[in-house]
C-alpha positions as CSV (number, residue, x, y, z in Angstrom):
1,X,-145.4,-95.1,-28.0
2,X,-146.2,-98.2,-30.1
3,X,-144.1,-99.5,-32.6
4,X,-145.7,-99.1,-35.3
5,X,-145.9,-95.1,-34.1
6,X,-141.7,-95.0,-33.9
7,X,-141.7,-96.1,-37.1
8,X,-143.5,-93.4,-39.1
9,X,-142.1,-90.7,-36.5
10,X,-138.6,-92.4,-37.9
11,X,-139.8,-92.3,-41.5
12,X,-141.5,-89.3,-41.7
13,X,-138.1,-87.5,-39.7
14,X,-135.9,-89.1,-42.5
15,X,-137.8,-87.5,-44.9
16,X,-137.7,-84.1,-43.5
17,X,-133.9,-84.4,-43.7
18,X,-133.6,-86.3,-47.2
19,X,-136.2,-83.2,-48.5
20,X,-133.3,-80.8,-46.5
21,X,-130.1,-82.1,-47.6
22,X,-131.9,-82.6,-51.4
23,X,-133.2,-78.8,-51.7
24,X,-131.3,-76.5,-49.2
25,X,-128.0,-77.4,-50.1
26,X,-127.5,-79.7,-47.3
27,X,-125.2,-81.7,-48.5
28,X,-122.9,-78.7,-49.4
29,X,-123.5,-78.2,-45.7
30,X,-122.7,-81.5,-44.4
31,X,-119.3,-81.3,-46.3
32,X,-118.3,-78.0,-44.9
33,X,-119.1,-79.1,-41.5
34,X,-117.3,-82.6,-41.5
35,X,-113.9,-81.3,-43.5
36,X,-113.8,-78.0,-41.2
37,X,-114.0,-80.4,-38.1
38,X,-111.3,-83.2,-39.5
39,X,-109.5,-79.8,-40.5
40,X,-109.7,-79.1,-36.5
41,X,-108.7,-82.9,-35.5
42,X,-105.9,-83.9,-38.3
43,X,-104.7,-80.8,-40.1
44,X,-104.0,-77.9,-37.3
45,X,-100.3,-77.3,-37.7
46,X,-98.0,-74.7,-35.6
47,X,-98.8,-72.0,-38.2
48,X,-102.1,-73.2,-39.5
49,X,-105.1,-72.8,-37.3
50,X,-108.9,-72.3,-37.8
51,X,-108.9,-73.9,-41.2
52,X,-111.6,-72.9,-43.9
53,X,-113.2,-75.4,-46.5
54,X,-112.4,-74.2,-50.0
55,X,-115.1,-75.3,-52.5
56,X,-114.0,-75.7,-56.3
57,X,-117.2,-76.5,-58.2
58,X,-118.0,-80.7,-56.6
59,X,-115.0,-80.3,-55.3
60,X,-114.9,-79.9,-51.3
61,X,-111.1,-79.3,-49.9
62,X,-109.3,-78.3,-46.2
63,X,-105.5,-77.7,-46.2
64,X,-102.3,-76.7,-44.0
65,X,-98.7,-76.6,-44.2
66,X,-96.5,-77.4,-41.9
67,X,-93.6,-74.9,-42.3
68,X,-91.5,-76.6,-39.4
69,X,-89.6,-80.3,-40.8
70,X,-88.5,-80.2,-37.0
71,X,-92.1,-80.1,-36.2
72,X,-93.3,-82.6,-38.5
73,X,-91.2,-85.4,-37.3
74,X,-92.8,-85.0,-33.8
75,X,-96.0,-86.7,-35.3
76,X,-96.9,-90.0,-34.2
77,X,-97.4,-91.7,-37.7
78,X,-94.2,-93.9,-38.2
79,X,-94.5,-94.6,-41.8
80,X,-94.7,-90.8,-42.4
81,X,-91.7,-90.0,-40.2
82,X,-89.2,-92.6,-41.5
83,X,-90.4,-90.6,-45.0
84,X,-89.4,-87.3,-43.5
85,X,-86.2,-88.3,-42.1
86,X,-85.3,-89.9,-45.2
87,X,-86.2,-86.6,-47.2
88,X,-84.1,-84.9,-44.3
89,X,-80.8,-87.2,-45.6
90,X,-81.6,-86.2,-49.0
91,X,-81.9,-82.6,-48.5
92,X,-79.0,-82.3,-45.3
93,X,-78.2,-79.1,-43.4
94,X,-79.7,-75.9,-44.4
95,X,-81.8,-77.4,-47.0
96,X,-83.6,-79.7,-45.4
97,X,-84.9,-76.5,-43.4
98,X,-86.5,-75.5,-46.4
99,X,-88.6,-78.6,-46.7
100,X,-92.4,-77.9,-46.4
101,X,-94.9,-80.8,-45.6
102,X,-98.5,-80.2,-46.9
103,X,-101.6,-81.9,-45.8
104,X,-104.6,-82.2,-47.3
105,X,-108.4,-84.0,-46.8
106,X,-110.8,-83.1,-49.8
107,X,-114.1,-84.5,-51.1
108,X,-116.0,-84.8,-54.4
109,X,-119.6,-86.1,-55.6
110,X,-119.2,-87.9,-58.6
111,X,-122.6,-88.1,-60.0
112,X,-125.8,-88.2,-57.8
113,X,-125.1,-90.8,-55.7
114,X,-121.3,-91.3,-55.0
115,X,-118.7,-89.6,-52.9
116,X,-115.3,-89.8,-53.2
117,X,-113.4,-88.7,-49.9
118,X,-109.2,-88.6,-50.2
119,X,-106.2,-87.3,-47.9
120,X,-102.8,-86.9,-48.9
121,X,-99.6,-85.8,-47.7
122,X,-97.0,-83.9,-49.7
123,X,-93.7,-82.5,-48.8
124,X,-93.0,-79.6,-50.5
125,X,-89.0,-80.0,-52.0
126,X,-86.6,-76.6,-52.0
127,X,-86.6,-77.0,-55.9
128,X,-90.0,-76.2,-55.1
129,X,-91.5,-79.8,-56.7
130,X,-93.8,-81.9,-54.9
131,X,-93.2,-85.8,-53.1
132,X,-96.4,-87.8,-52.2
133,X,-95.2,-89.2,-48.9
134,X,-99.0,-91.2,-48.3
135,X,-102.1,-90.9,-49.7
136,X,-105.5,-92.6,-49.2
137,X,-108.6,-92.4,-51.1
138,X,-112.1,-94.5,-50.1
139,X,-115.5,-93.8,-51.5
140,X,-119.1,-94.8,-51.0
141,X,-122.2,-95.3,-53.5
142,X,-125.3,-94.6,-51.7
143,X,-129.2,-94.5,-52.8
144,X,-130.6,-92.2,-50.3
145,X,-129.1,-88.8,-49.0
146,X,-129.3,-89.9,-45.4
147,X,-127.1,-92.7,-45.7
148,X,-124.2,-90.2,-47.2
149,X,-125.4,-88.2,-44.1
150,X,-124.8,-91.1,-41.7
151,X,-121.6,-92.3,-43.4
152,X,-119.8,-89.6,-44.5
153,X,-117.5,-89.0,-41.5
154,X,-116.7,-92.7,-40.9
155,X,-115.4,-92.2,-44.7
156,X,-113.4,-89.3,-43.8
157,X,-111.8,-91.2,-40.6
158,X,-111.1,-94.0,-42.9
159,X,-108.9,-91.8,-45.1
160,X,-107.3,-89.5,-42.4
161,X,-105.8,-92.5,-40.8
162,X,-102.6,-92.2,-43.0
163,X,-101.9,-88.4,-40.4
């Protein structure tokens, strides 16, 4: 094969898939797919398993709780378990039992050609308020379809590295 032949075979196969992701509500696709995987990878918790994407209009989301504190501060991140331990000493004995961390990865088009992908971790307080413990948000303006395609899970791995 020449070339000049891999060339349009390439071209012509990235517009098969720009036409697919454009029309069939591929992208919708692609979004399921990748948050449903990092769900898989990052998210899994000892009472959360086989987790759904929820979509809310452009909004694309995947979430768990971890019901267990004693659980959560087995997790390697140790940013995220000096937070823990310090919500532990504000909330001592049987309180701190009630303590609830929430994770969360989530995705949003803004406009036609930008994509906003953000995780965040939450512990959920016996009051029953909300701390942020981390959070990190990246995004990515793009002119064709395949390049979101091609770029969209490095984005999510970029924000999941705060788990």
């Amino acid at each position: 094969m020449t070339k000049i032949d891999k060339e349009k075979l390439t071209e012509e196969m990235n517009a098969k898939n720009r036409d697919w992701l454009i029309e069939s509500g591929g992208i919708s696709s692609l979004f399921i797919h990748n948050l449903e995987n990092f769900a898989y990878r990052y998210l899994e918790t000892s009472a959360d398993k086989g987790i759904k994407c929820f979509i809310d209009g452009d909004l694309y989301r995947v979430s768990s709780t971890e019901p267990s504190i004693i659980e959560a501060l087995k997790w390697e991140n140790p940013q995220l378990k000096k937070s823990l331990i310090d919500l532990c000493k504000k909330f001592p004995g049987k309180a701190s039992q009630e303590l609830r961390v929430k994770l969360n990865i989530e995705t949003k088009m803004i406009g036609e050609h930008k994509n906003e992908c953000s995780a965040s971790i939450k512990c959920l307080l016996p009051s029953g308020e909300s701390s942020t413990l981390s959070e990190k948000t990246a995004s990515m303006t793009f002119e064709d379809p395949i390049e979101l395609r091609n770029k969209h899970a490095a984005l999510l791995e970029d924000v999941c590295t705060i788990f």
